[in-house]
N, CA and C atoms as an extended XYZ file, in Angstrom:
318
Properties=species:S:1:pos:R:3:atomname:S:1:resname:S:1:resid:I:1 pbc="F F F"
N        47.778       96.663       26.973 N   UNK     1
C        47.415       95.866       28.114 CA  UNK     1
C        47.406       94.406       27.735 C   UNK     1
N        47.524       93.673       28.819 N   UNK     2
C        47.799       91.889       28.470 CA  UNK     2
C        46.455       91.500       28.558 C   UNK     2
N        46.047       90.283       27.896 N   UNK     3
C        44.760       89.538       27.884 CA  UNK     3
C        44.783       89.183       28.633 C   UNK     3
N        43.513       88.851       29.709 N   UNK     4
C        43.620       87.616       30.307 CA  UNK     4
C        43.591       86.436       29.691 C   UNK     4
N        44.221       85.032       29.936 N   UNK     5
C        44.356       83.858       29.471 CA  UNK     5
C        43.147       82.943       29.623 C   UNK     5
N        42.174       83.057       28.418 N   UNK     6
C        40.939       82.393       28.439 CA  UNK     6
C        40.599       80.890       27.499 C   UNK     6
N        40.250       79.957       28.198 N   UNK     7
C        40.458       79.078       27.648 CA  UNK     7
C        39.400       78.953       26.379 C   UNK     7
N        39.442       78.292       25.294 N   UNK     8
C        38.769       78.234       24.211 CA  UNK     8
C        37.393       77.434       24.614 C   UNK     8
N        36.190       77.660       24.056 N   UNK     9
C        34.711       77.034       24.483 CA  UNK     9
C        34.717       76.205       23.390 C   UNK     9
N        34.452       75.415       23.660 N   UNK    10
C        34.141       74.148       22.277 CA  UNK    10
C        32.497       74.267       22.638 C   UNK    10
N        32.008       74.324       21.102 N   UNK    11
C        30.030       74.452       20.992 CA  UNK    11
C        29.810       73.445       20.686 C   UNK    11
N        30.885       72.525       20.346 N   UNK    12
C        30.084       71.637       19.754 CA  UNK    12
C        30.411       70.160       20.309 C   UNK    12
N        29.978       70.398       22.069 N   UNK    13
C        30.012       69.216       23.134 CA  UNK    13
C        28.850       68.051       22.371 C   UNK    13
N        29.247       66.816       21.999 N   UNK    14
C        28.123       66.073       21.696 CA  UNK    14
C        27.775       65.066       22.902 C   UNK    14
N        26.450       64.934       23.281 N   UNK    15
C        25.981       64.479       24.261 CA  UNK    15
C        25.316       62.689       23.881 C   UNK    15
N        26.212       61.667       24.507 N   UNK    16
C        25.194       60.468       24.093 CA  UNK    16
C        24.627       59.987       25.050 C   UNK    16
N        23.680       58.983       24.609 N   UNK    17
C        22.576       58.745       25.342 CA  UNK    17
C        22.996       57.631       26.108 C   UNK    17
N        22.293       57.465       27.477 N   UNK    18
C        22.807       55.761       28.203 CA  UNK    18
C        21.808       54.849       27.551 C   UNK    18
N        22.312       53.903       26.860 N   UNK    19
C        21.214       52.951       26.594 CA  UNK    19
C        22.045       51.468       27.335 C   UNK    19
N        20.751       50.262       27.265 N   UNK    20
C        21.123       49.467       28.056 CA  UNK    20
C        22.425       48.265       27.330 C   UNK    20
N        22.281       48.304       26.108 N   UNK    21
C        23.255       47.694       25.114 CA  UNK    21
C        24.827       48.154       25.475 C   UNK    21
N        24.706       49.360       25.740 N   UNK    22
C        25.942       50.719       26.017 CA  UNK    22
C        26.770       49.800       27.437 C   UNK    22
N        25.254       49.896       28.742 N   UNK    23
C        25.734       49.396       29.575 CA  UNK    23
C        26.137       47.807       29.927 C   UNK    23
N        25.361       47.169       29.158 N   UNK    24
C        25.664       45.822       29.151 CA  UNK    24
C        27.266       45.183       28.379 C   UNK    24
N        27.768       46.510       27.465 N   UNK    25
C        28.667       45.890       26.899 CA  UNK    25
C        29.867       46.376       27.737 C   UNK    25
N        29.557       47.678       28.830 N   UNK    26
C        30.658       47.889       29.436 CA  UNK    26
C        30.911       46.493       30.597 C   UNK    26
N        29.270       46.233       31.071 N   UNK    27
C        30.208       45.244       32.136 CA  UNK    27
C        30.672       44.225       31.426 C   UNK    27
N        30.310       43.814       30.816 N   UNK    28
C        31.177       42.621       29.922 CA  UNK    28
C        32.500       42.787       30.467 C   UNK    28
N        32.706       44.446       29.501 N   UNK    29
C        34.281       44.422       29.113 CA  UNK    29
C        34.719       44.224       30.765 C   UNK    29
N        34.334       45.443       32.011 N   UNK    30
C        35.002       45.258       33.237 CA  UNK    30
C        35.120       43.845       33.538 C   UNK    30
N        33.607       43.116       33.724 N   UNK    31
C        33.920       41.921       34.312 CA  UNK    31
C        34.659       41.043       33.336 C   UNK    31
N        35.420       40.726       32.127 N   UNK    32
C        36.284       40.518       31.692 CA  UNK    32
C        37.615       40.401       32.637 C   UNK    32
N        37.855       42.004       32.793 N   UNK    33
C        39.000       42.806       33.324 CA  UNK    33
C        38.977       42.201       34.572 C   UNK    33
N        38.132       42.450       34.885 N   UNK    34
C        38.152       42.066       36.814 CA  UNK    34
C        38.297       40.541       36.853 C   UNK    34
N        37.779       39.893       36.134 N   UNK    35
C        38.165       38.118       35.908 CA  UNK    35
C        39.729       38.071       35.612 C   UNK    35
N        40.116       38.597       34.598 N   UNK    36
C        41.607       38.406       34.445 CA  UNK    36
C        42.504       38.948       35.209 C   UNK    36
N        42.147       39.870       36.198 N   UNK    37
C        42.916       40.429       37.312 CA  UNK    37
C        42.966       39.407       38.081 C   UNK    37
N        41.891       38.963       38.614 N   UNK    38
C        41.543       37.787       39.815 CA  UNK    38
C        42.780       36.716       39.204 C   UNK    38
N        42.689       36.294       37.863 N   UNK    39
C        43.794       35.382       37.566 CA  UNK    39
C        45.259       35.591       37.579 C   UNK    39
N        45.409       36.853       37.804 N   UNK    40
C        46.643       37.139       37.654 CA  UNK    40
C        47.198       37.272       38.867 C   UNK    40
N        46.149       38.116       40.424 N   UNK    41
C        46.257       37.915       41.520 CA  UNK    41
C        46.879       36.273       42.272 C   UNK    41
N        45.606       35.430       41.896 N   UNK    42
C        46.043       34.008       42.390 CA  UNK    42
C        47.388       33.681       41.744 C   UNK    42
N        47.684       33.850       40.524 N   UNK    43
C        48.853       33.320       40.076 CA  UNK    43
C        50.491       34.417       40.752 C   UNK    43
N        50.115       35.606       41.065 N   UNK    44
C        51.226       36.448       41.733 CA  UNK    44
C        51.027       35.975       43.116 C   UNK    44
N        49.632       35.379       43.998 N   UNK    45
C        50.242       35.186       45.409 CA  UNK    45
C        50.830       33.591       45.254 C   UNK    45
N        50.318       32.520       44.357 N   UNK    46
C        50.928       31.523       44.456 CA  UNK    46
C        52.941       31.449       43.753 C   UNK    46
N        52.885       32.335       43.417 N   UNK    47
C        54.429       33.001       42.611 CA  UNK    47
C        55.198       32.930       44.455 C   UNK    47
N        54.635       33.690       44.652 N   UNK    48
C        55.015       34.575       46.045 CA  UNK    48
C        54.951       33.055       47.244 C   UNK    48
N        53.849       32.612       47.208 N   UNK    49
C        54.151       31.518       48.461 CA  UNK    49
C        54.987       30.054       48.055 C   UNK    49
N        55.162       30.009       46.851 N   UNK    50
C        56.231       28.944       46.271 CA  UNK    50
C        57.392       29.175       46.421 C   UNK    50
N        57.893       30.685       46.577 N   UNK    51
C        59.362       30.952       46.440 CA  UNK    51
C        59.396       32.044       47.988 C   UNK    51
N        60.123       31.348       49.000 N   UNK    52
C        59.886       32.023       49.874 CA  UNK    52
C        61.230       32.853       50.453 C   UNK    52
N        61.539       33.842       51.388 N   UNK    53
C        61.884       34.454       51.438 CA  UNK    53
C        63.455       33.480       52.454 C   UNK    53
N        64.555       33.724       51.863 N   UNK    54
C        66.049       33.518       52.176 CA  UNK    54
C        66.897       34.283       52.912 C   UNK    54
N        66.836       34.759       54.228 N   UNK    55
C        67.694       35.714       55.114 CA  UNK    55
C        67.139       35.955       56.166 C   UNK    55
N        68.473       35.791       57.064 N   UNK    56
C        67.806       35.689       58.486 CA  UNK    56
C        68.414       37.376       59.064 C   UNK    56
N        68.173       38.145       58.484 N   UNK    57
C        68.222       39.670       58.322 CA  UNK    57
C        66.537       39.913       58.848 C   UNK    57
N        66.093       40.084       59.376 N   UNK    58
C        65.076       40.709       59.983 CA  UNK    58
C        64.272       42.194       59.041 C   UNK    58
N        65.078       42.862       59.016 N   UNK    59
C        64.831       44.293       57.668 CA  UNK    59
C        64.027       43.971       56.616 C   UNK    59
N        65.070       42.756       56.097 N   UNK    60
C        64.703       41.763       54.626 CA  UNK    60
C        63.572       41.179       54.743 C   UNK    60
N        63.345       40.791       55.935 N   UNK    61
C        62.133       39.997       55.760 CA  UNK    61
C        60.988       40.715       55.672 C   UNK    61
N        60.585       41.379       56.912 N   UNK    62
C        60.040       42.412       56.861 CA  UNK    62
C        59.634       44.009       55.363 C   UNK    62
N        60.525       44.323       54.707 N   UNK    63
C        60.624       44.932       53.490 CA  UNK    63
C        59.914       43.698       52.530 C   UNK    63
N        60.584       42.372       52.388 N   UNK    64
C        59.619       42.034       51.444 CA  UNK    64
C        58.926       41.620       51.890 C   UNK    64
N        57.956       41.077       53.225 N   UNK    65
C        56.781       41.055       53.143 CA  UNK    65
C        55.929       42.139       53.193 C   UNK    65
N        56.058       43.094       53.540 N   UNK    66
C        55.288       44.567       52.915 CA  UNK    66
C        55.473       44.737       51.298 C   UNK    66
N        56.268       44.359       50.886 N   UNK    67
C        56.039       44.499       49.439 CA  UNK    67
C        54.937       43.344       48.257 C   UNK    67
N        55.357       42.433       49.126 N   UNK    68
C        54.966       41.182       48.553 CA  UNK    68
C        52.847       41.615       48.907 C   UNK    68
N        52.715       41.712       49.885 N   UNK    69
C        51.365       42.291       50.939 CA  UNK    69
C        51.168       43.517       49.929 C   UNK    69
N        51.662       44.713       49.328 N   UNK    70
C        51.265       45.297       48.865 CA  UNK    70
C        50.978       45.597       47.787 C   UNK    70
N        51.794       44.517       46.972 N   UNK    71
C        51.660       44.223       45.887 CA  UNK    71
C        50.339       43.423       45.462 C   UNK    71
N        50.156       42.084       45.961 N   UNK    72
C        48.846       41.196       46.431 CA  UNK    72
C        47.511       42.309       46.450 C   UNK    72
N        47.569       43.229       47.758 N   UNK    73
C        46.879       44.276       47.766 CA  UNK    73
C        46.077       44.888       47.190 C   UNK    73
N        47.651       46.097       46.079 N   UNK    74
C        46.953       46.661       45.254 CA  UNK    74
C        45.937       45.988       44.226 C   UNK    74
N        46.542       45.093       43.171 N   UNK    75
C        45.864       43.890       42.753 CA  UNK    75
C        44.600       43.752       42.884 C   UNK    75
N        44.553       43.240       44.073 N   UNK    76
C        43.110       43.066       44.609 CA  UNK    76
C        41.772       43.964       44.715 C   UNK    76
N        42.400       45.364       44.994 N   UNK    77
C        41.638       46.550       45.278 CA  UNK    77
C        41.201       46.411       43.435 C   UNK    77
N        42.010       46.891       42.520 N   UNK    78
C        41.651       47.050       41.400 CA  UNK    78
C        40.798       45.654       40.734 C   UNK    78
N        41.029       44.675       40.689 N   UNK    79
C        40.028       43.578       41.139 CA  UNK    79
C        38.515       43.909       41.256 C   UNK    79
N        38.653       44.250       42.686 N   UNK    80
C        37.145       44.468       43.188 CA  UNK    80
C        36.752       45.843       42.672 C   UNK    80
N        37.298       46.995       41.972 N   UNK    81
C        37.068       47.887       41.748 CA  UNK    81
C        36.281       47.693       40.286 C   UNK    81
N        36.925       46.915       39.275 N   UNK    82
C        36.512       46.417       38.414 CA  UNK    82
C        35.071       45.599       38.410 C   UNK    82
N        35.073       44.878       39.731 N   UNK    83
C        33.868       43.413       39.920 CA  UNK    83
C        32.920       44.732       40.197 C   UNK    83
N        32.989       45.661       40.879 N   UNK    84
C        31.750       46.454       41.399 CA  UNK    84
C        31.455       47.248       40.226 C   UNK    84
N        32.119       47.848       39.416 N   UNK    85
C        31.941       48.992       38.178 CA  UNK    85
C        31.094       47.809       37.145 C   UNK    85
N        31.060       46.723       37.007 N   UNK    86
C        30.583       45.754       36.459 CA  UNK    86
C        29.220       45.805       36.622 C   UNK    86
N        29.339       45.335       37.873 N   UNK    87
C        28.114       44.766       39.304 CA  UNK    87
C        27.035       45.964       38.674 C   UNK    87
N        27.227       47.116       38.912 N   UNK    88
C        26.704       48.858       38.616 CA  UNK    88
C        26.429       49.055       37.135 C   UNK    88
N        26.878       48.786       36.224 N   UNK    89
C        27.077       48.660       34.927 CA  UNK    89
C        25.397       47.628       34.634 C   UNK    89
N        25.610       46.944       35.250 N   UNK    90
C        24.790       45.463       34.889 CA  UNK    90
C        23.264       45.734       35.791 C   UNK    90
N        23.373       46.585       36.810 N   UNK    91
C        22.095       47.074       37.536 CA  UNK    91
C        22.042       48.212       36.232 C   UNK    91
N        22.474       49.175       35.874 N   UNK    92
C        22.366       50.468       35.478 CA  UNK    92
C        21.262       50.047       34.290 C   UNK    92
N        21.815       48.933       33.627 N   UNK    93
C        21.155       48.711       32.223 CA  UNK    93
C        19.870       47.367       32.536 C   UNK    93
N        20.143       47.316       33.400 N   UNK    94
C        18.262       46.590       34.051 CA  UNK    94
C        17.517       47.404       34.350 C   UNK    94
N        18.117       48.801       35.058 N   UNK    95
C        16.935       49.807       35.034 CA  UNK    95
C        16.487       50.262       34.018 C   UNK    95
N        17.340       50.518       33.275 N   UNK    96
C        16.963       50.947       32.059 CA  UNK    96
C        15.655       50.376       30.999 C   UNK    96
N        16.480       49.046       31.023 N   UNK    97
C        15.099       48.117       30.619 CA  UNK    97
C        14.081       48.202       31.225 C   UNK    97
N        14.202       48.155       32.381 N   UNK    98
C        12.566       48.189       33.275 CA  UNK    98
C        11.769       49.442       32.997 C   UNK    98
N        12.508       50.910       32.792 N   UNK    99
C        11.812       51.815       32.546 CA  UNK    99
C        11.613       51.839       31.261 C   UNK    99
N        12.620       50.809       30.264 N   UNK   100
C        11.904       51.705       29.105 CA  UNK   100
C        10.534       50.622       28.506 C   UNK   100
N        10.526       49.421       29.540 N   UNK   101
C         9.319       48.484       29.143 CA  UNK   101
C         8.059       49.441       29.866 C   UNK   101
N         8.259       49.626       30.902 N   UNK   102
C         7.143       50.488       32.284 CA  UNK   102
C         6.822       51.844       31.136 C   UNK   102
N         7.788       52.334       30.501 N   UNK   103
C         7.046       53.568       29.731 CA  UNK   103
C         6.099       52.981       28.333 C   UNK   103
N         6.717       51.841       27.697 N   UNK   104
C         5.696       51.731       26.923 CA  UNK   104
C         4.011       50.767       26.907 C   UNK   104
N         4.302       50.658       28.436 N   UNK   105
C         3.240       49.461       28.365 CA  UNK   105
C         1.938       50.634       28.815 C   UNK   105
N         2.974       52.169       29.389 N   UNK   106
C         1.492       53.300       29.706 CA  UNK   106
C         1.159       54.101       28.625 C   UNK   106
């Protein structure tokens, strides 16, 4: 008879702890990330409104301004995706502090 196909258990999951150092150094790194996105954004829409679009094709214009718009876009989303994982990062490890001052002062 055939085995069933069972995946292997790893025992030895190691679990770390959230501390606020942990979280403070992640937003760093995001808001880093999310700062140098923002720079790269302004510098791709000013790319984009310096060099403007050549054809009186209607299609053309249209195609690249949806591209140009979605490009800008995406950008942006990851941007703010970064500024908020930061934002969260940087609350996460103030709570932290607050509880771990509130536990030793009882």
């Amino acid at each position: 008879m055939k085995e069933p196909n069972q995946s292997p258990t790893t025992e030895n999951q190691t679990q770390t702890s959230t501390t606020p150092s942990r979280c403070f150094t992640g937003a760093i790194l995001s808001g880093g990330l999310a700062f140098a996105m923002y720079k790269l954004v302004i510098a791709i829409a000013t790319n984009f409104a310096n060099k403007p679009i050549h054809s009186h094709n209607p299609l053309v214009l249209n195609i690249s301004s949806l591209v140009r718009t979605a490009v800008v876009g995406v950008m942006m989303m990851g941007t703010g995706i970064f500024g908020i994982v930061s934002l969260g990062l940087l609350a996460l490890g103030l709570q932290l502090l607050v509880q771990k001052f509130a536990k030793n002062q009882t």
